[in-house]
C-alpha positions, -999 to 999 in steps of 0.1 A, spaced: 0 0 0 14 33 -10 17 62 14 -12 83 18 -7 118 10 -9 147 35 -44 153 44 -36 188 42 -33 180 0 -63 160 1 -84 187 18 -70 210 -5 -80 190 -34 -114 183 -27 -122 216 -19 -106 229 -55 -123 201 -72 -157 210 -56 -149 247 -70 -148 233 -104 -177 211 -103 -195 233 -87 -189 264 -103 -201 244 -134 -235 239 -121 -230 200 -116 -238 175 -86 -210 154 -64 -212 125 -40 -184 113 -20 -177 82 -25 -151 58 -24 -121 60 10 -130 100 18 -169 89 23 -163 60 42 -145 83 62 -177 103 69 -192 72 76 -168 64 109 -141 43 88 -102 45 108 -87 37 72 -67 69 58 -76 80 24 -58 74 -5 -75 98 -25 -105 119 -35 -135 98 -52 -161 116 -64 -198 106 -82 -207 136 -105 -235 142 -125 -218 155 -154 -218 134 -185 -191 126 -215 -203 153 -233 -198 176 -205 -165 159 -199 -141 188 -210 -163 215 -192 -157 198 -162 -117 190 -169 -113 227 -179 -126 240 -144 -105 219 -125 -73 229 -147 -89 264 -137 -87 247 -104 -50 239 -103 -59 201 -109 -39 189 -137 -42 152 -155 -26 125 -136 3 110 -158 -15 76 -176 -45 79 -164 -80 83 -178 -96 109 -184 -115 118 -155 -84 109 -132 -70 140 -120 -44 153 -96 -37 182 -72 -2 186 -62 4 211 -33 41 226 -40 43 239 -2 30 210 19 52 187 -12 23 162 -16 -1 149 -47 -36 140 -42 -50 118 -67 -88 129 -77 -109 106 -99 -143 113 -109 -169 87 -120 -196 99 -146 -231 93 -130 -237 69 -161 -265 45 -156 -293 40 -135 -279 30 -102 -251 55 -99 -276 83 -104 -296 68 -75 -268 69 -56 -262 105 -66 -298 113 -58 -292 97 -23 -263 112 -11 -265 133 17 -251 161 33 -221 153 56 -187 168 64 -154 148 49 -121 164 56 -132 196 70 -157 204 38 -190 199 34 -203 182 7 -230 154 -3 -219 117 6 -232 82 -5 -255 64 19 -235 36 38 -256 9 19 -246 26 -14 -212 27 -5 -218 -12 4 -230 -17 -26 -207 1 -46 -176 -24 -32 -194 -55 -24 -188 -71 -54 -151 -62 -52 -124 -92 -48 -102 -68 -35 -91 -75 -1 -91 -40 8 -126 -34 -4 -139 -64 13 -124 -55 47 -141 -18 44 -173 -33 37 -169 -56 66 -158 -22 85 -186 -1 71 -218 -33 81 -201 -31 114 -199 3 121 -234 10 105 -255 -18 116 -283 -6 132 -287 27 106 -289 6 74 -318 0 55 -322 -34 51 -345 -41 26 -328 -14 2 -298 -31 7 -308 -65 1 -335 -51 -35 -305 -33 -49 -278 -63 -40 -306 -88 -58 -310 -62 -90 -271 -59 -88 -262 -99 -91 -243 -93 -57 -269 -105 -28 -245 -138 -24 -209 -120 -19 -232 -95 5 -245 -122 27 -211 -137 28 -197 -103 35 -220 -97 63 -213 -131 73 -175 -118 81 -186 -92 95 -209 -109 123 -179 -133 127 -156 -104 137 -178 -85 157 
C-alpha cells in the first residue's frame, strides 16, 4: 500500500475540485475512502473519489474547471483521473471522478446526503450505497471496508434497500457472505 498523502493536500484537493464542479453547475457525491470516512471508517484516504452528474459530453467543461482549479491530469490515467499537487505542503492528491452513467449511480447520486469529509461539506453516498458500490469487489481491501462499514453502520442501514439493490445488482451472495465476516468479527 502506498503512502497516503498529507491530508492537508487531500483537503485542499477536494475543496478545489468542488470549485470546479460546482462552479459548473454539476452534482457530487463522496464516495469511495474519503466517504467512508464520513461514515466512521479509521482507514486513511488514499484519495478523493467523487460521483458527479456531469456526463461525456460535458467531460471537458468539467476537466477545464479543474485545470482552472490547479488540478492537472494524472500521468497515464484516464480521463477523469486528475491530480492536485500542493508545492508547499510537497504532496499529490490523486482525484478521480466517476460519470453518474447509468441508472444505479444516479440513485446513488440522488441519495447522497449532506455530511462533512475532511473539513468540507459536501454530499456523501448512503453507507448501503457505499456497500453496494464495493461488495462485489475481490479486492481485499474493499472487502475488509465493507466488513468495517456493516459493522460500524449496523443498526442505521436499511435493510431491505440493501438487500432489492444487491438482488437487481447480481451481488446479494458475496453480501450475505460479506455480512457473514462481519458478524464473525464482531
Amino acid at each position: 500500500m502506498e503512502t497516503p498523502p498529507p491530508q492537508e493536500v487531500l483537503t485542499k484537493a477536494l475543496r478545489k475540485v468542488l470549485a470546479a464542479i460546482e462552479g459548473s453547475k454539476f452534482k457530487a457525491a463522496a464516495v469511495g475512502d474519503i466517504a467512508h470516512q464520513a461514515w466512521g471508517s479509521k482507514r486513511q484516504a488514499q484519495r478523493i473519489e467523487l460521483l458527479i452528474s456531469s456526463s461525456e459530453g460535458q467531460r471537458e467543461t468539467v476537466l477545464g474547471a479543474a485545470r482552472g482549479e490547479g488540478l492537472q491530469q494524472a500521468p497515464g490515467g484516464r480521463p477523469l483521473n486528475i491530480q492536485y499537487t500542493d508545492p508547499k505542503v510537497g504532496g499529490t492528491a490523486p482525484v478521480d471522478l466517476i460519470e453518474a452513467s447509468t441508472p444505479f449511480l444516479k440513485q446513488v447520486l440522488d441519495r447522497a446526503q449532506p455530511n462533512n469529509v475532511l473539513q468540507v461539506n459536501l454530499r456523501v453516498a448512503t453507507c448501503e450505497d457505499l456497500i453496494l458500490l464495493r461488495v462485489g469487489s475481490t479486492l481485499q481491501g474493499d472487502v475488509d471496508s465493507v466488513v468495517e462499514l456493516l459493522r460500524g453502520t449496523a443498526g442505521r442501514i436499511d435493510g431491505p434497500y440493501l438487500k432489492k439493490e444487491a438482488e437487481s445488482a447480481g451481488v446479494f451472495d458475496r453480501l450475505k457472505s460479506t455480512w457473514q465476516l462481519a458478524k464473525q468479527q464482531g
